[in-house]
N, C-alpha and C positions, 0 to 999 in steps of 0.2 A: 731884509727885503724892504726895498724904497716903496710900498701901496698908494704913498700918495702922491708918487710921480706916476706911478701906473694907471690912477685915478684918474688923472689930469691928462694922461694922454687919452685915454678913454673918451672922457668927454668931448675932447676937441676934437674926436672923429664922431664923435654922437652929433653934435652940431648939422655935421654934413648931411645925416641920416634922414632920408633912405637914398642913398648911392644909386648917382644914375643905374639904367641894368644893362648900357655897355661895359663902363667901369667894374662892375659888379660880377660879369662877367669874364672879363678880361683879368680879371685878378683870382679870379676862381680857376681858369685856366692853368696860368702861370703857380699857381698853389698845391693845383694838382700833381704837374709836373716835380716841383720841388720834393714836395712832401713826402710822394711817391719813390723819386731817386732816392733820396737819402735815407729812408726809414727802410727799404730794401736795399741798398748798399751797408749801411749797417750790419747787418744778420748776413752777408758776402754774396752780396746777385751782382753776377758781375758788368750788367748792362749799363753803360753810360750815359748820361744825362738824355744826351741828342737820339742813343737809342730807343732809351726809356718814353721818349717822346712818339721817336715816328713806330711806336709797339701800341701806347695809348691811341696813334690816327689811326691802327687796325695792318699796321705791314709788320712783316714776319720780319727778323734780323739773322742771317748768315752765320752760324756757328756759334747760336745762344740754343740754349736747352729749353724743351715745351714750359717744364717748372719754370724758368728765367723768365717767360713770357706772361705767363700765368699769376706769376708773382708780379707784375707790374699789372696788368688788366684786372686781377682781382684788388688789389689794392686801391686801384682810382674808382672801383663799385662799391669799396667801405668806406670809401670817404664822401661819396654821395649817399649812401644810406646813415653817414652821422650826421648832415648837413637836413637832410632829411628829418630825423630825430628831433634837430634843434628846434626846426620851423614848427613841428607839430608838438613839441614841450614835453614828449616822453623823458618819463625819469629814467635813469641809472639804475638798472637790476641786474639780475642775475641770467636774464633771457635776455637783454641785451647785450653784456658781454659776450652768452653763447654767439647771437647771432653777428658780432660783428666778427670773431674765429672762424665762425664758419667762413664769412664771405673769403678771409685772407687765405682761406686751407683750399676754397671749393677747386675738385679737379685737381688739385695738389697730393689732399691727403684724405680721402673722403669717410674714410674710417674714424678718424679723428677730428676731423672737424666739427666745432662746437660743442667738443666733449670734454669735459674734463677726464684727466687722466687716471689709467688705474695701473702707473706704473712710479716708482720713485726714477726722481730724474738729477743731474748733475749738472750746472753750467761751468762748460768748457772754459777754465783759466781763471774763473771765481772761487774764493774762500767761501761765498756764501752757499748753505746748500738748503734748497727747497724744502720743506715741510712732507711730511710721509703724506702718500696720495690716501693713505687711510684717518688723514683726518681733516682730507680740504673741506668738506660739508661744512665743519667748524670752521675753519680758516676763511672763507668763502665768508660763511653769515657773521662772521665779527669784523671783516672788512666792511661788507655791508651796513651791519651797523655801527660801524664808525663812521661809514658814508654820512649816515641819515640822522647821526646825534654829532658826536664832537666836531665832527669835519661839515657839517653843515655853518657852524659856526665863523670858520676861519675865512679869511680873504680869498676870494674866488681863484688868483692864481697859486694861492698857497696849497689852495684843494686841491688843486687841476696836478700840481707838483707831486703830491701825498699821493693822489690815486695812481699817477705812473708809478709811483716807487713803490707802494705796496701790493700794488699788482703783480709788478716782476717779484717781491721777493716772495710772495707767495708760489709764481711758477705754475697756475693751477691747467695749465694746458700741454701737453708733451714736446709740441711745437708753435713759435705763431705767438708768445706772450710780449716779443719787445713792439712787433708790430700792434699789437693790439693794445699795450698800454700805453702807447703815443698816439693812437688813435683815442682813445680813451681819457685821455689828458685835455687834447684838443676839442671833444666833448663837449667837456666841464668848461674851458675857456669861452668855448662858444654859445656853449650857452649862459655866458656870462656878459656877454655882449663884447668879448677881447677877441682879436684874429687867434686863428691855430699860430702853432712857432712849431718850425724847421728844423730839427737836431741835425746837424749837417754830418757829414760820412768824415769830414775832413777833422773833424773834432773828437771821433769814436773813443778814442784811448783818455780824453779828458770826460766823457759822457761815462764811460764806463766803471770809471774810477769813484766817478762820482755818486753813482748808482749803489756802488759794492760801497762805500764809508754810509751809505744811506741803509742798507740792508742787513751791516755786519754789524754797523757802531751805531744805527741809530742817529748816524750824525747827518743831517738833511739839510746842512751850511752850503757845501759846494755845490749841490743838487738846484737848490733853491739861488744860488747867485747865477748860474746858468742858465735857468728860465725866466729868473729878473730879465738877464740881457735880450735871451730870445725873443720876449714878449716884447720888449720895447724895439726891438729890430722886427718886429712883424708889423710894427704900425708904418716901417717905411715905404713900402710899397703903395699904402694907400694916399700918404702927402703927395709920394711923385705924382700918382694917380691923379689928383687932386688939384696939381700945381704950387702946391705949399709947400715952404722951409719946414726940414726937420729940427729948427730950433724954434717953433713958433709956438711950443707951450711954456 
């Protein structure tokens, strides 16, 4: 992982800071939208971008299901309560993870929302399998403190990459853990002073792959060259923004 291009892009948008609050907004919009389609097409909600959008302005869509709905409107209320998070410097615990499950479960799954699970769980078409629900407590607090000791240590999106993948292969929720560890990813990036990045639907079988050699082998190469790329493709929107070349660092 290139950190010191990442670095340098970094800055060159720091420069700008603090971003008119049309721009700022108008890019928060369009983030929503993305973020939201992709991270729920992912996990198979079958609503399209443009519906995904006019479900976000509050219209109902023709032959999608209430969960279908529900999963896009709760999803754009977790991504304002981690944006929320960033501005007021709340840490990463273990009542944050709950409550950011919850928001993606609420009306979905109410029983299970921002609970962890008391049942062993299997991911569909993965060799990797989740850890026994009789010892997440453990599993749970050695992630944490790997948060808060080694992983405090490493390059910000190095960290933001580690917490999605060891979040999933923990699995510590029944449902609701890819959305949450992308959301959780973006976090750590943002409160890093980097944009979130977009794991696009259209990439899933290369996201996946990548996810399962990070879970099974321990091998976090392909994982971490794929949010090299996203990171530095999340700072494009703000050059156009901007009216700057994306080759101007």
């Amino acid at each position: 992982m290139n950190t010191q291009n990442l670095d340098l892009l970094k800055s060159r948008l720091d420069a700008y800071r603090p971003l008119p609050p049309e721009v700022v907004k108008n890019l928060r919009e369009d983030l929503a939208l993305r973020w939201t389609y992709n991270s729920n097409a992912i996990e198979g909600n079958t609503l399209t971008l443009q519906e995904t959008k006019v479900v976000l302005e509050g219209v109902a869509v023709g032959g999608k299901s209430i969960a279908e709905h529900l999963e896009a409107t709760n999803h754009a209320h977790a991504i304002n309560f981690v944006y929320a998070l960033v501005e007021q410097g709340d840490p990463l615990d273990v009542r944050t993870l709950k409550e950011i499950h919850s928001l993606i479960l609420k009306g979905i799954d109410d029983r299970n929302a921002g609970v962890f699970r008391t049942v062993n769980v299997t991911i569909s078409g993965a060799e990797h399998v989740p850890p026994d629900f009789l010892n997440l407590t453990d599993e749970v607090d050695g992630f944490m403190a790997w948060y808060n000791g080694d992983g405090a240590d490493l390059h910000v999106v190095e960290r933001a990459a580690r917490v999605h993948v060891d979040f999933v292969k923990i699995h510590p929720f029944a449902d609701g853990n890819g959305r949450t560890s992308r959301l959780l990813m973006n976090l750590e990036l943002m409160k890093g002073g980097f944009p979130p990045v977009v794991f696009q639907n259209s990439e899933r079988l290369a996201y996946y792959e990548a996810l399962e050699a990070a879970c099974v082998k321990s091998d976090y190469d392909s994982f971490l060259e794929m949010t090299e790329r996203l990171v530095v493709d999340s700072f494009k929107p703000y050059w156009f923004a901007l009216g700057l070349s994306e080759e101007g660092v």
